[in-house]
C-alpha positions as YAML, in Angstrom:
chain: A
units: angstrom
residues:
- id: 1
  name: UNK
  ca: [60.49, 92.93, 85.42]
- id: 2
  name: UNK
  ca: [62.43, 94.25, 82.49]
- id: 3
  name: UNK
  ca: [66.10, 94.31, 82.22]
- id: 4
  name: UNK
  ca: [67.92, 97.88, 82.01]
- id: 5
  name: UNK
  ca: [70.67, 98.52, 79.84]
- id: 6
  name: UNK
  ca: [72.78, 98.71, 82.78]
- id: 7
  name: UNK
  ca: [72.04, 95.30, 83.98]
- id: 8
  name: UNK
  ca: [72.29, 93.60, 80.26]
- id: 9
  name: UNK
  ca: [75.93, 95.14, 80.37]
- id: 10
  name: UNK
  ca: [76.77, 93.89, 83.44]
- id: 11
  name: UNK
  ca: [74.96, 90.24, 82.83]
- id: 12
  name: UNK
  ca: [76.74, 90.02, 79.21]
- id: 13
  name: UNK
  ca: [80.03, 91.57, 81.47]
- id: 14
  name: UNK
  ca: [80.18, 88.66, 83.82]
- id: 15
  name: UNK
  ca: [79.63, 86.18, 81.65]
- id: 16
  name: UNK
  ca: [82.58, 86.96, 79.43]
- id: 17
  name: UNK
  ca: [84.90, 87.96, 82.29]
- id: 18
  name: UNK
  ca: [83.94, 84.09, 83.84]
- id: 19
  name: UNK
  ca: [84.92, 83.08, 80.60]
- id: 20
  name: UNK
  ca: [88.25, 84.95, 80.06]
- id: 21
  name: UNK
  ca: [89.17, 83.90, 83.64]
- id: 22
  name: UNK
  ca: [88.08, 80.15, 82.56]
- id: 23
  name: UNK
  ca: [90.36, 80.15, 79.55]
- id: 24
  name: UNK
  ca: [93.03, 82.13, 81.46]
- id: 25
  name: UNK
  ca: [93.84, 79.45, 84.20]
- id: 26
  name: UNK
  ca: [93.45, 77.06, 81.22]
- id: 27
  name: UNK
  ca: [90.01, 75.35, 82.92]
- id: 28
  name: UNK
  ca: [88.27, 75.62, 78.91]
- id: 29
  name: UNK
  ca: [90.35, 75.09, 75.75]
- id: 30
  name: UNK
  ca: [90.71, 78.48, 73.65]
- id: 31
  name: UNK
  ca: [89.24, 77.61, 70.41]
- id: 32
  name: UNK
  ca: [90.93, 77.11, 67.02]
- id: 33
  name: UNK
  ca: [93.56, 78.10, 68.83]
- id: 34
  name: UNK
  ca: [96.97, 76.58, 70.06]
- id: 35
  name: UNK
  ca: [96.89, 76.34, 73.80]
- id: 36
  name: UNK
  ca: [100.40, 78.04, 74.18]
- id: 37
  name: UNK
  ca: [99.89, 80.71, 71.65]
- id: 38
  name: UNK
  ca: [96.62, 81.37, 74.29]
- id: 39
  name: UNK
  ca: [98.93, 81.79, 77.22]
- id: 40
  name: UNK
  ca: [100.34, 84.49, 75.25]
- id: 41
  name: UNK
  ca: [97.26, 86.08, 74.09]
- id: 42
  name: UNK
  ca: [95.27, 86.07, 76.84]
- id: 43
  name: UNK
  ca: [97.01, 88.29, 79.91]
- id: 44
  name: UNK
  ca: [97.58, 91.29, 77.20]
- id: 45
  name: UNK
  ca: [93.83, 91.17, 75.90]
- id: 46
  name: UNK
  ca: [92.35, 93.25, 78.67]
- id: 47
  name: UNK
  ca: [94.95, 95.71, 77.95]
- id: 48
  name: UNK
  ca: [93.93, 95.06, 74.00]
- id: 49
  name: UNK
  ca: [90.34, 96.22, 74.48]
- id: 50
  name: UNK
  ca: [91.37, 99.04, 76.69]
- id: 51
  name: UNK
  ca: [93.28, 100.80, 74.38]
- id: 52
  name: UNK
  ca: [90.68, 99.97, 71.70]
- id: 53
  name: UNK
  ca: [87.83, 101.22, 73.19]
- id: 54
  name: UNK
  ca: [90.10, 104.47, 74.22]
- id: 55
  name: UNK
  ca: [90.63, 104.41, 70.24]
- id: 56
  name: UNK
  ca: [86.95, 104.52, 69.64]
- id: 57
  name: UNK
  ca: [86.31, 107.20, 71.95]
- id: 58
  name: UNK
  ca: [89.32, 109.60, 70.77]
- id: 59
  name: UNK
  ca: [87.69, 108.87, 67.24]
- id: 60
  name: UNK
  ca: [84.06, 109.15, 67.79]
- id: 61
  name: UNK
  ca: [84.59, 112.64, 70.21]
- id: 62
  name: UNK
  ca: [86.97, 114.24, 67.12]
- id: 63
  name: UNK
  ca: [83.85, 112.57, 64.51]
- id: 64
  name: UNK
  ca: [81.45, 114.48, 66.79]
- id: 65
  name: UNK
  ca: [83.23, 117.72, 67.05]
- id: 66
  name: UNK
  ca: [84.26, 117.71, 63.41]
- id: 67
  name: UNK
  ca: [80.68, 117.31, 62.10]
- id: 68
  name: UNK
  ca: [79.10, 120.00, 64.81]
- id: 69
  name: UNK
  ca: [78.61, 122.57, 62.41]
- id: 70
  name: UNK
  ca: [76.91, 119.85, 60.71]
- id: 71
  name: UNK
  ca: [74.47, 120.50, 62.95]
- id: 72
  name: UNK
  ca: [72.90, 123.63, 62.62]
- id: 73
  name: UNK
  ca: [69.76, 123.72, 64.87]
- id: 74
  name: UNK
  ca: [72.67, 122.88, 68.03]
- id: 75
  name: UNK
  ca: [75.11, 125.05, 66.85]
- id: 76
  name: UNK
  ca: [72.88, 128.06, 67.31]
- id: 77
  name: UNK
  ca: [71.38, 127.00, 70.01]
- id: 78
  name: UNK
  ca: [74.53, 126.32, 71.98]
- id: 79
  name: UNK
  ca: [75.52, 130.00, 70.55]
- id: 80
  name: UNK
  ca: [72.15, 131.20, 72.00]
- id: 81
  name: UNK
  ca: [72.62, 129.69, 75.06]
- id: 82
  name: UNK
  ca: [76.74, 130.86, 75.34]
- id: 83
  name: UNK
  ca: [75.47, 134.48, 74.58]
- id: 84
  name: UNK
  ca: [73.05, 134.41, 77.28]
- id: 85
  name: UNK
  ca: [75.47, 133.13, 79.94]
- id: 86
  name: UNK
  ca: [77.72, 135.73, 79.29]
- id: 87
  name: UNK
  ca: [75.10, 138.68, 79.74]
- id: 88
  name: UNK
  ca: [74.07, 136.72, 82.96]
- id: 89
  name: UNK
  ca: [77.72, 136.88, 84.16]
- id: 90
  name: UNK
  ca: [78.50, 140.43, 82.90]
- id: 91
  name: UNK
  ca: [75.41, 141.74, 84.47]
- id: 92
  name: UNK
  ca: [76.81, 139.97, 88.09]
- id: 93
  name: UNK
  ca: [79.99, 141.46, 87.62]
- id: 94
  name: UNK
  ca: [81.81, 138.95, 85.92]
- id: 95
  name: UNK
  ca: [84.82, 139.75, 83.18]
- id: 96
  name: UNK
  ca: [84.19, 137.04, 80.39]
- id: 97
  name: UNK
  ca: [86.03, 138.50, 77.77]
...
């Protein structure tokens, strides 16, 4: 049976959250590392990649809406499709503007 995406991501998950948890409670040696710079290192990296991959996200959302127009099939289509909503709603009784 093949392997989704999903459970690739949660395979390749486990494996490194294992391994954080290893080198955490000092089980494994951090490598090319010094083990007490590693104490210090590893209870903030969680945090680390959270606020990274918020980063990313912030960045590639404003990338995406800067470059819309960019776009120009979408962009009229999504006008198309905004136009027609609001004749739907007006014609129901609905104040859009």
């Amino acid at each position: 049976m093949a392997m989704t995406r999903a459970k690739r991501l949660a395979l390749w998950a486990s494996i490194f959250s294992v391994l954080y948890f290893l080198a955490l409670f000092s089980y494994i040696p951090v490598l090319f590392v010094d083990a007490e710079t590693a104490q210090q290192i590893l209870p903030v990296m969680p945090w680390w990649l959270l606020v990274s991959f918020g980063s990313y996200a912030l960045w590639s959302l404003g990338h995406g809406l800067y470059t819309f127009r960019e776009c120009t099939d979408a962009y009229e289509e999504l006008l198309k499709e905004i136009t027609e909503a609001k004749t739907e709603l007006r014609v129901k009784g609905v104040s859009v503007d």
